[in-house]
PDB file as gemmi writes it, atoms N, CA and C in Angstrom:
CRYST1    1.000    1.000    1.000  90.00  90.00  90.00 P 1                      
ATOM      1  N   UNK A   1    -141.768 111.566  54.960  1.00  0.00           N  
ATOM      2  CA  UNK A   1    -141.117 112.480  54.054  1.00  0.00           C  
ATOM      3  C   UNK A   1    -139.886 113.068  54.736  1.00  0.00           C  
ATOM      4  N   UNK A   2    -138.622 113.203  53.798  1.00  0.00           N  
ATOM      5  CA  UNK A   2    -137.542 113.697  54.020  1.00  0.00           C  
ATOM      6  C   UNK A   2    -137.557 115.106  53.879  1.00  0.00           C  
ATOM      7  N   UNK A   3    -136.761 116.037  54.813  1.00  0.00           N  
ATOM      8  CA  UNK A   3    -136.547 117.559  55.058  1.00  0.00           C  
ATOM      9  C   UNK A   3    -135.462 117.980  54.530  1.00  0.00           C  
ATOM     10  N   UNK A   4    -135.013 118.448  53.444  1.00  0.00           N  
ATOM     11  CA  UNK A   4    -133.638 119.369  53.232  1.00  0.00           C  
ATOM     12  C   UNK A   4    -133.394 120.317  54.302  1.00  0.00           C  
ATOM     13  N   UNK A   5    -132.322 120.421  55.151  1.00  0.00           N  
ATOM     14  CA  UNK A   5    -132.252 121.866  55.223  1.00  0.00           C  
ATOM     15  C   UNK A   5    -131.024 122.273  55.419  1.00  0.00           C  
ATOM     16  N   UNK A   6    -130.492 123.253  55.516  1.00  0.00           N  
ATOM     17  CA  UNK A   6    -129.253 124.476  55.286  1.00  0.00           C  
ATOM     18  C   UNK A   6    -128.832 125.289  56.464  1.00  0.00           C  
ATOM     19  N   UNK A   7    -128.083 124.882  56.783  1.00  0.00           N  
ATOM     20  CA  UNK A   7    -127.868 126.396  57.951  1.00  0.00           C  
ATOM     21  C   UNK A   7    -126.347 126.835  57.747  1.00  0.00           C  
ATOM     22  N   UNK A   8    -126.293 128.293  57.982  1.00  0.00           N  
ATOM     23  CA  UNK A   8    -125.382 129.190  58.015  1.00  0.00           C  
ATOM     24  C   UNK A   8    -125.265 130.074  60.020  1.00  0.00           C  
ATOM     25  N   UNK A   9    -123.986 130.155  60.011  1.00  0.00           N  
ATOM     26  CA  UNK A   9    -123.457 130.793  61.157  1.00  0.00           C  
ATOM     27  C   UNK A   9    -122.648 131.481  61.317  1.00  0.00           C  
ATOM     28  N   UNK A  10    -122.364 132.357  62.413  1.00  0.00           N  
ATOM     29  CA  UNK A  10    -121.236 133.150  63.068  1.00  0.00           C  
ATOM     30  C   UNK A  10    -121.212 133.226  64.390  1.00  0.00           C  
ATOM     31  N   UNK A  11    -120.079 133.089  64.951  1.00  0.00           N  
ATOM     32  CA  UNK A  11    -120.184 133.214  66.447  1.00  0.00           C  
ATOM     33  C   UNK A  11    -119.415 134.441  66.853  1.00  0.00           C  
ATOM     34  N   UNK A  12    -120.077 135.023  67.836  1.00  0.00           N  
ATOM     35  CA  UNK A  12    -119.443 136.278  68.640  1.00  0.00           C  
ATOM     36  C   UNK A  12    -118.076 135.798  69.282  1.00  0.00           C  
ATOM     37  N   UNK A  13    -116.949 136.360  69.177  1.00  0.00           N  
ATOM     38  CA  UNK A  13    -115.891 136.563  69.903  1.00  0.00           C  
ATOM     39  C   UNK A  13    -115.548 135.299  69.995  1.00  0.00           C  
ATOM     40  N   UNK A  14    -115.911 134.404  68.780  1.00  0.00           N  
ATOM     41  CA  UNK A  14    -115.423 132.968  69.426  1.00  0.00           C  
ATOM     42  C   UNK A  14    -113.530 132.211  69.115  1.00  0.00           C  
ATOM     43  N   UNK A  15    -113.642 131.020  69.201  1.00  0.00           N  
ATOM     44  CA  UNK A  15    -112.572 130.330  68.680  1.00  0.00           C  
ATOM     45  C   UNK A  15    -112.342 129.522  67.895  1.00  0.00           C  
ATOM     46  N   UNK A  16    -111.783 129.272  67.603  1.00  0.00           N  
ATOM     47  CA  UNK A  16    -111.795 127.821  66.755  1.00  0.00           C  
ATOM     48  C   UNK A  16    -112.201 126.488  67.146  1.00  0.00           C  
ATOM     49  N   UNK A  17    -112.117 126.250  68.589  1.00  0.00           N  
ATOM     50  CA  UNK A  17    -112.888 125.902  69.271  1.00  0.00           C  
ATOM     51  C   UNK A  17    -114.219 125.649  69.503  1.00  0.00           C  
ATOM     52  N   UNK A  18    -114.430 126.669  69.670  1.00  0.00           N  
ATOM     53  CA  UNK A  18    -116.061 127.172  69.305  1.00  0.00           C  
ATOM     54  C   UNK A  18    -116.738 126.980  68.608  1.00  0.00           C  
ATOM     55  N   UNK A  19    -116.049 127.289  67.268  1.00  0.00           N  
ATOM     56  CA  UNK A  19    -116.709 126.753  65.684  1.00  0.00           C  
ATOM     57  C   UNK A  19    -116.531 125.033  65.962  1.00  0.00           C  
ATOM     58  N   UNK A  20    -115.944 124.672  66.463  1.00  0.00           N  
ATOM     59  CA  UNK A  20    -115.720 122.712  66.219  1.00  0.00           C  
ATOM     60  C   UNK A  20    -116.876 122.244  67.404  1.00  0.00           C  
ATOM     61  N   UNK A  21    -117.106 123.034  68.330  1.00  0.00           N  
ATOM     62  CA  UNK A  21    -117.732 122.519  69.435  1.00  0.00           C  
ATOM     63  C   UNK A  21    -119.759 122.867  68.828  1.00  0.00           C  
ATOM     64  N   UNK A  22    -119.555 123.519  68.248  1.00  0.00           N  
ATOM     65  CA  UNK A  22    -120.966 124.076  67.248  1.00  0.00           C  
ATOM     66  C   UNK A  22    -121.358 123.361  66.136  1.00  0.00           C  
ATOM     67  N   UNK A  23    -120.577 122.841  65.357  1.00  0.00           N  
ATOM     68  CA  UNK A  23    -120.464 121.859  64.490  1.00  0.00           C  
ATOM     69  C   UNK A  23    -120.572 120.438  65.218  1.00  0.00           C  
ATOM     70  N   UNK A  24    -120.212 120.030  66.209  1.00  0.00           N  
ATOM     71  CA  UNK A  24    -120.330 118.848  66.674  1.00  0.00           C  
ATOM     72  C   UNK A  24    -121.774 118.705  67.342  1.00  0.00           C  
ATOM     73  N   UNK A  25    -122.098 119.839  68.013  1.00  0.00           N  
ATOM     74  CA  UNK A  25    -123.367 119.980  68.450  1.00  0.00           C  
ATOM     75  C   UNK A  25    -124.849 119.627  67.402  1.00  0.00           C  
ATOM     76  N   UNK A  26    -124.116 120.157  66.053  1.00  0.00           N  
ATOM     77  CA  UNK A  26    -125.324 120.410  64.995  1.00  0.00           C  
ATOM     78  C   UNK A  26    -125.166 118.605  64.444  1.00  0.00           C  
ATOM     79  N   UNK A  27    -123.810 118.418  64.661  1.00  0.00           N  
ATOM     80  CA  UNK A  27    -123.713 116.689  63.973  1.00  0.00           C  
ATOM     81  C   UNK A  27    -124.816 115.861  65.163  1.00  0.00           C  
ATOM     82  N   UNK A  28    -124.883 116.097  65.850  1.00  0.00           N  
ATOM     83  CA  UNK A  28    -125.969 115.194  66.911  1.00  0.00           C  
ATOM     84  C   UNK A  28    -127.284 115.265  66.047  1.00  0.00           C  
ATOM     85  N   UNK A  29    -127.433 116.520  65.168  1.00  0.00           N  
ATOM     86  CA  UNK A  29    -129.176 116.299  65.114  1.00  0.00           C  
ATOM     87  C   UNK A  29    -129.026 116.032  63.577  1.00  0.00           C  
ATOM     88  N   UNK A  30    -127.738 115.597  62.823  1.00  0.00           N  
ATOM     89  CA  UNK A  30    -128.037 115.042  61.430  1.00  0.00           C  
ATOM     90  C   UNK A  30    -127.448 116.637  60.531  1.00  0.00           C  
ATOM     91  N   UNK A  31    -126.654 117.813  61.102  1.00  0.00           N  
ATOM     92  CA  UNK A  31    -126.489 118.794  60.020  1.00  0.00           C  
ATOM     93  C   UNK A  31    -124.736 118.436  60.160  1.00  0.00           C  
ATOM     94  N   UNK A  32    -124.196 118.626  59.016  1.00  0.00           N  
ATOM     95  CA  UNK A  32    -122.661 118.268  58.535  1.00  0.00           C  
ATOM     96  C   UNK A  32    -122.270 118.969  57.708  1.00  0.00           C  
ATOM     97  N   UNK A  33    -121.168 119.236  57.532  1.00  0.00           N  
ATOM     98  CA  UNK A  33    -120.305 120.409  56.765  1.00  0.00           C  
ATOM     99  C   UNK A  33    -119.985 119.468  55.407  1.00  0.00           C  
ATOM    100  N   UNK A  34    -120.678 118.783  54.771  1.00  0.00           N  
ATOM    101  CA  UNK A  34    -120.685 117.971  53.453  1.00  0.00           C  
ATOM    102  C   UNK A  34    -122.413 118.321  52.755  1.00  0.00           C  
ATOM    103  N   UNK A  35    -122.313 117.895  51.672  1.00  0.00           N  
ATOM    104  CA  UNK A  35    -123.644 117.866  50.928  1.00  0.00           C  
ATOM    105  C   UNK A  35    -124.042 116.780  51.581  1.00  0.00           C  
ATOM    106  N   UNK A  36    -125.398 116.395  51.574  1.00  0.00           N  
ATOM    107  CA  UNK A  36    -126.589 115.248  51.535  1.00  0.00           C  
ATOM    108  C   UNK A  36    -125.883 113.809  51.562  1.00  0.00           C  
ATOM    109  N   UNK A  37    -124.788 113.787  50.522  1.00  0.00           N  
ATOM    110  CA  UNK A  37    -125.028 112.764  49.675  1.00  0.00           C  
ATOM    111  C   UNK A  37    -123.760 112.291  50.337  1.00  0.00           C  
ATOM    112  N   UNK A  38    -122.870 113.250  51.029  1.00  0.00           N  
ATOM    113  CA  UNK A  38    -121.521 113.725  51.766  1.00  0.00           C  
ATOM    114  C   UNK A  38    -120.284 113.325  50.359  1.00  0.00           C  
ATOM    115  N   UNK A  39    -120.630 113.503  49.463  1.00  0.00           N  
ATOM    116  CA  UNK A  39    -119.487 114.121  48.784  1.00  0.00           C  
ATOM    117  C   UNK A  39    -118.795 115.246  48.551  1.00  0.00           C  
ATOM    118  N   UNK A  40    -119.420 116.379  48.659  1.00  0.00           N  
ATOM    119  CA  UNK A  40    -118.814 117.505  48.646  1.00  0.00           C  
ATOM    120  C   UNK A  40    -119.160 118.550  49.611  1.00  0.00           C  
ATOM    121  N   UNK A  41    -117.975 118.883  49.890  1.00  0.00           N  
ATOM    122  CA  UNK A  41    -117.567 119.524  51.255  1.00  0.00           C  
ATOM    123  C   UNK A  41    -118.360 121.244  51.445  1.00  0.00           C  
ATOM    124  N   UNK A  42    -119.074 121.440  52.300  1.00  0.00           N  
ATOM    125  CA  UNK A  42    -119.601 122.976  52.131  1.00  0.00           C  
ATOM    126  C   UNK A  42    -118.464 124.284  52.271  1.00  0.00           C  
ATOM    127  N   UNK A  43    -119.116 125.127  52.242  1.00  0.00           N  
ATOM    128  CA  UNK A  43    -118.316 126.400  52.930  1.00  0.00           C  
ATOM    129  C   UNK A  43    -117.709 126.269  54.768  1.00  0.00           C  
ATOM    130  N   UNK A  44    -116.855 127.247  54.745  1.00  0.00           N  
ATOM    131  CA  UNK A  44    -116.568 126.576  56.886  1.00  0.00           C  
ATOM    132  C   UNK A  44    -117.909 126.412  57.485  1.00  0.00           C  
ATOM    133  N   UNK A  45    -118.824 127.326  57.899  1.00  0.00           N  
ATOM    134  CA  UNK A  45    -119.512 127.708  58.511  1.00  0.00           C  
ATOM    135  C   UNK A  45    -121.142 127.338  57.820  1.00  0.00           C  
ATOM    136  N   UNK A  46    -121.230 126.453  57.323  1.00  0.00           N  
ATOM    137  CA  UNK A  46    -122.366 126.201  56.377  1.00  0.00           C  
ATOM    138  C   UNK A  46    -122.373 124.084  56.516  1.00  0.00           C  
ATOM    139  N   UNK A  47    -123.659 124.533  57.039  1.00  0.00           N  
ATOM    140  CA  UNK A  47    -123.749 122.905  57.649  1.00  0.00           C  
ATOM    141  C   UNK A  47    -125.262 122.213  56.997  1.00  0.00           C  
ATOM    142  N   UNK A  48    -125.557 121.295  56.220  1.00  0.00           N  
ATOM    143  CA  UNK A  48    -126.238 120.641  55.617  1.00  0.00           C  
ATOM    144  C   UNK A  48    -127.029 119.312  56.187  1.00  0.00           C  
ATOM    145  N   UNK A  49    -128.355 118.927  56.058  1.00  0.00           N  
ATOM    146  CA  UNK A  49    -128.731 117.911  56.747  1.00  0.00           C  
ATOM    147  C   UNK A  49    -129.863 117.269  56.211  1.00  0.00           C  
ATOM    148  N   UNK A  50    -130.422 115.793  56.789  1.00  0.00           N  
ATOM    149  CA  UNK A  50    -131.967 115.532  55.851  1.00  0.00           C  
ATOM    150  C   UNK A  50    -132.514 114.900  56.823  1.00  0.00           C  
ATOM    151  N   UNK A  51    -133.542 116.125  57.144  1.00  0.00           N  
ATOM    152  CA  UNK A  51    -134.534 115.412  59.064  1.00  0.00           C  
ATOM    153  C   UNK A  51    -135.601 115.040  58.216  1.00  0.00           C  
ATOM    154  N   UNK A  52    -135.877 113.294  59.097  1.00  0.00           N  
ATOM    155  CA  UNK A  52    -137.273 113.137  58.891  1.00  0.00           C  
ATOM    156  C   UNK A  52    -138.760 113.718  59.574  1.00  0.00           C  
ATOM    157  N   UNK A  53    -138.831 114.630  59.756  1.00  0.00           N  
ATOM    158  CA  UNK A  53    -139.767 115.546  60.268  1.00  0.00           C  
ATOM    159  C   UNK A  53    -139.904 117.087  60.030  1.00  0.00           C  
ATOM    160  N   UNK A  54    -141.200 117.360  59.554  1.00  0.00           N  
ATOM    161  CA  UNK A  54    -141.213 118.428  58.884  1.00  0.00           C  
ATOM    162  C   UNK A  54    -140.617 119.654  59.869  1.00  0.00           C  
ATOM    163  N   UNK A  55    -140.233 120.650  59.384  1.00  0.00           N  
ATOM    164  CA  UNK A  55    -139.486 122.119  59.801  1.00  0.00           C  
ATOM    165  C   UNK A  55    -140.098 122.713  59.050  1.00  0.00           C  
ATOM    166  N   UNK A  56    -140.281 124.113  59.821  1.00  0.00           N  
ATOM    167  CA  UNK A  56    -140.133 125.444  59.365  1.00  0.00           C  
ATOM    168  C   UNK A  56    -138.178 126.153  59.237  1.00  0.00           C  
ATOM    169  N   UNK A  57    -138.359 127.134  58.179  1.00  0.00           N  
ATOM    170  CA  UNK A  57    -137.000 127.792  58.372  1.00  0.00           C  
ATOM    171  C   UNK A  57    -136.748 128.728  59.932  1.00  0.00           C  
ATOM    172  N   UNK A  58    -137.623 129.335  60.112  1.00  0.00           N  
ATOM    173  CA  UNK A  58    -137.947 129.860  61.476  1.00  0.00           C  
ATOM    174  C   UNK A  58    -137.536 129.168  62.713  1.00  0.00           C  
ATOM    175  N   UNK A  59    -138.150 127.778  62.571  1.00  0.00           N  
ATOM    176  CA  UNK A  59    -138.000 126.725  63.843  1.00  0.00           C  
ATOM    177  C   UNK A  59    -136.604 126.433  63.733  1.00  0.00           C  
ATOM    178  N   UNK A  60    -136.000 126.208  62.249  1.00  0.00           N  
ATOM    179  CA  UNK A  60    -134.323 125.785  62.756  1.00  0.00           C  
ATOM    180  C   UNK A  60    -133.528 126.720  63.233  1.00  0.00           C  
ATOM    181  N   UNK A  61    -133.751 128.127  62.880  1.00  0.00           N  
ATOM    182  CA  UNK A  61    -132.866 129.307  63.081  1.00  0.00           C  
ATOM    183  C   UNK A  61    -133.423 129.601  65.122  1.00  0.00           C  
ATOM    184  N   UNK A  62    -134.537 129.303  65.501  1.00  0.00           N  
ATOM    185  CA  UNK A  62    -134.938 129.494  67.351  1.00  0.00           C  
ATOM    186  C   UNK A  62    -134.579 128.362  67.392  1.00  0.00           C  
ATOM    187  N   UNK A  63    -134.008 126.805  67.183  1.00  0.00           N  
ATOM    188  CA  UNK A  63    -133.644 125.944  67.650  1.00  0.00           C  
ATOM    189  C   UNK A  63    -132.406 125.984  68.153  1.00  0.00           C  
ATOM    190  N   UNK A  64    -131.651 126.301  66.686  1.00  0.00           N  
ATOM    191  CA  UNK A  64    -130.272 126.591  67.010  1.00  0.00           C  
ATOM    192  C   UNK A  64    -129.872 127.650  67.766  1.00  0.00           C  
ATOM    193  N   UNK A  65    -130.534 128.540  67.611  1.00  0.00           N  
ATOM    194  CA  UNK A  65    -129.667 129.840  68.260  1.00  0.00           C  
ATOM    195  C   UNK A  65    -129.942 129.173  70.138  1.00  0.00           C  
ATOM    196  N   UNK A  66    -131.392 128.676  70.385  1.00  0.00           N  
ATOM    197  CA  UNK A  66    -130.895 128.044  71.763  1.00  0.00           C  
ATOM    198  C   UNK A  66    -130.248 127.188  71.874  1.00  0.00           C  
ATOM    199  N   UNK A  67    -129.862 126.219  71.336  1.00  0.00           N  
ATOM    200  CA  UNK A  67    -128.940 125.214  71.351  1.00  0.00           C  
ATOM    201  C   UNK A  67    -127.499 125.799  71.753  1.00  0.00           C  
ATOM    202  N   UNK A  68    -127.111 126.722  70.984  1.00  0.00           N  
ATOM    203  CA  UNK A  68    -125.854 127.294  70.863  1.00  0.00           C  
ATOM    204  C   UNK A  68    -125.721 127.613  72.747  1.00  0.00           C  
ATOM    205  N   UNK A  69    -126.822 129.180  72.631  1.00  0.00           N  
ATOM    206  CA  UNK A  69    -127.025 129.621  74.224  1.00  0.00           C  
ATOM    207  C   UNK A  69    -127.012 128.284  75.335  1.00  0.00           C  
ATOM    208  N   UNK A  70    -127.609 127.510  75.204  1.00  0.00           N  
ATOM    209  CA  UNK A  70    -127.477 126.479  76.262  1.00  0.00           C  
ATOM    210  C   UNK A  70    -126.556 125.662  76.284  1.00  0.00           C  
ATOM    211  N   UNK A  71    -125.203 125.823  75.470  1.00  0.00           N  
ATOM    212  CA  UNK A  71    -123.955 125.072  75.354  1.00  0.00           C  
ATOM    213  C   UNK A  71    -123.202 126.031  75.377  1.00  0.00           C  
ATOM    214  N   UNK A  72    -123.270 127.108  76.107  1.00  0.00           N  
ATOM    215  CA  UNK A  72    -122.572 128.838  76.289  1.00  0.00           C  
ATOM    216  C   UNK A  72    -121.514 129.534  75.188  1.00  0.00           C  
ATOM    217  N   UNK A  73    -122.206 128.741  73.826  1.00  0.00           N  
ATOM    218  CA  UNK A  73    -121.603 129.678  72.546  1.00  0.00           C  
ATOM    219  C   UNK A  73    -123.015 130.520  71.989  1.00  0.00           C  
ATOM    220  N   UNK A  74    -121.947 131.961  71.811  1.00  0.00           N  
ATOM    221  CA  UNK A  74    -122.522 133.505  71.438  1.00  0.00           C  
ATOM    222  C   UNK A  74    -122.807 133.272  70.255  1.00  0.00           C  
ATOM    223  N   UNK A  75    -124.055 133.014  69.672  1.00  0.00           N  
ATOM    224  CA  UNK A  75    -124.667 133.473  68.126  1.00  0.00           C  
ATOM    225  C   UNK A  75    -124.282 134.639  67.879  1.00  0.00           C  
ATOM    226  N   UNK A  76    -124.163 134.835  66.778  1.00  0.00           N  
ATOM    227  CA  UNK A  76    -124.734 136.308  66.654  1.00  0.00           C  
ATOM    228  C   UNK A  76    -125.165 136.539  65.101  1.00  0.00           C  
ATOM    229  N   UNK A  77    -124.888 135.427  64.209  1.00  0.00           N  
ATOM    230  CA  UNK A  77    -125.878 135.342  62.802  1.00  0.00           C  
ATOM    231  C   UNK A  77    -126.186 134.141  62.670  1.00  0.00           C  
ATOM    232  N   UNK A  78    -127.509 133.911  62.164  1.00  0.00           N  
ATOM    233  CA  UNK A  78    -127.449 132.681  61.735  1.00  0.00           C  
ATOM    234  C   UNK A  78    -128.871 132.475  60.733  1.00  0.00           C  
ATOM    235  N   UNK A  79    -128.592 131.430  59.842  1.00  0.00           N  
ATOM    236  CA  UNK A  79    -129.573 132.135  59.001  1.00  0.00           C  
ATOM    237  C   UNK A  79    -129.628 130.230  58.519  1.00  0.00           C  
ATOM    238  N   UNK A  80    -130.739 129.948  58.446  1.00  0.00           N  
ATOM    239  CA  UNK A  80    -131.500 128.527  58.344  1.00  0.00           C  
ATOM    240  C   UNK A  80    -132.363 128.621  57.140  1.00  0.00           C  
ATOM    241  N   UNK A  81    -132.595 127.500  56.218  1.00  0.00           N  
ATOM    242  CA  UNK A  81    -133.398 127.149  55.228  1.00  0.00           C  
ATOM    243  C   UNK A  81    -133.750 125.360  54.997  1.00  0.00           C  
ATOM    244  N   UNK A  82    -135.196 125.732  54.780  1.00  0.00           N  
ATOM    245  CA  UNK A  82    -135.662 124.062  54.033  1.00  0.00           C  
ATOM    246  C   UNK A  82    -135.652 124.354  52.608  1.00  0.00           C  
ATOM    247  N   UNK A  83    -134.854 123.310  51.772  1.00  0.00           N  
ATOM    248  CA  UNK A  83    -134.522 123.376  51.105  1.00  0.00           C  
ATOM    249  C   UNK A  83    -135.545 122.238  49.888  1.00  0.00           C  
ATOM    250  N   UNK A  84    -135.937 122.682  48.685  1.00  0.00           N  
ATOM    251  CA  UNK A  84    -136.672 121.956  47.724  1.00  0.00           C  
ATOM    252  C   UNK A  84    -135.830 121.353  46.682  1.00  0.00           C  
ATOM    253  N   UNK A  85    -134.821 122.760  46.336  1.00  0.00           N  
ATOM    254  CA  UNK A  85    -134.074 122.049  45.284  1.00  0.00           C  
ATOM    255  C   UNK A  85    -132.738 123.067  45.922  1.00  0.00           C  
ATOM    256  N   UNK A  86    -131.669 122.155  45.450  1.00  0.00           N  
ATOM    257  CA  UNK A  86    -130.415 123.153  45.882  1.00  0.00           C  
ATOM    258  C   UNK A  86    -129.254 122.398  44.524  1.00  0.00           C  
ATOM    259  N   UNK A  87    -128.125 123.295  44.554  1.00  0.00           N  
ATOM    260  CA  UNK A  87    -126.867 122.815  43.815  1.00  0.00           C  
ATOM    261  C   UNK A  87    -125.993 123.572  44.377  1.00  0.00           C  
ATOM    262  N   UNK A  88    -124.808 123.276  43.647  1.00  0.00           N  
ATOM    263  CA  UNK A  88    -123.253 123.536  44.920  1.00  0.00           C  
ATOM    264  C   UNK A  88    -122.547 123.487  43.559  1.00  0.00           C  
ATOM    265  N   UNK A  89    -121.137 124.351  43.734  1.00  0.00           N  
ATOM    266  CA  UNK A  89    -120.065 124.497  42.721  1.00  0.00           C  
ATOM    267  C   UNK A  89    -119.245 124.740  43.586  1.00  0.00           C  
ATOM    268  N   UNK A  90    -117.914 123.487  43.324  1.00  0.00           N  
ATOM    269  CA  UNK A  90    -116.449 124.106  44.134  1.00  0.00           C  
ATOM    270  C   UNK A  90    -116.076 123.894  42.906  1.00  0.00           C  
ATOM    271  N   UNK A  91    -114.831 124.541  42.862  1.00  0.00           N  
ATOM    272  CA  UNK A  91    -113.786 125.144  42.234  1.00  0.00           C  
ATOM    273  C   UNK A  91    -112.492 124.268  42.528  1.00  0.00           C  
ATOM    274  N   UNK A  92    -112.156 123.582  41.943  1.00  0.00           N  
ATOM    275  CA  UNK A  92    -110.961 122.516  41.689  1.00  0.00           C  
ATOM    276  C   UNK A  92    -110.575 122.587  40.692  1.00  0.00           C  
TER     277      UNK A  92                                                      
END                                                                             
């Protein structure tokens, strides 16, 4: 069985840099700044993914926040979900 899940972020005092080096980090384990399906593009800071192994929302939000710490970028929000059903609206 396939896992939806969602994550949202902010980094302390970071750069732009920072945000690309966090995003590349999260692309290693399957989360991307596109929907599922990668047609449509998320919010900046809002990264999307489909793990084959079950998660808790809990486990992605202590995964990441060490992930971040052990690649010496400052969390300081971050907020994770498994997802059942979801939809998306951009504005074009």
């Amino acid at each position: 069985m396939k896992y939806d899940v969602i994550l949202t972020f902010d980094l302390k005092d970071a750069s732009s840099e920072a945000y690309t080096k966090a995003k590349k980090l999260l692309e290693g384990y399957g989360l991307h700044d596109t929907s599922i399906s990668k047609d449509l593009p998320l919010p900046n800071t809002v990264l999307m993914g489909r793990l084959n192994y079950e998660i808790e929302a809990s486990e992605i939000k202590d995964f990441v926040w060490h992930l971040f710490k052990e690649n010496g970028l400052t969390p300081s929000r971050l907020m994770g979900g498994v997802l059942q059903d979801w939809s998306i609206k951009i504005k074009g």
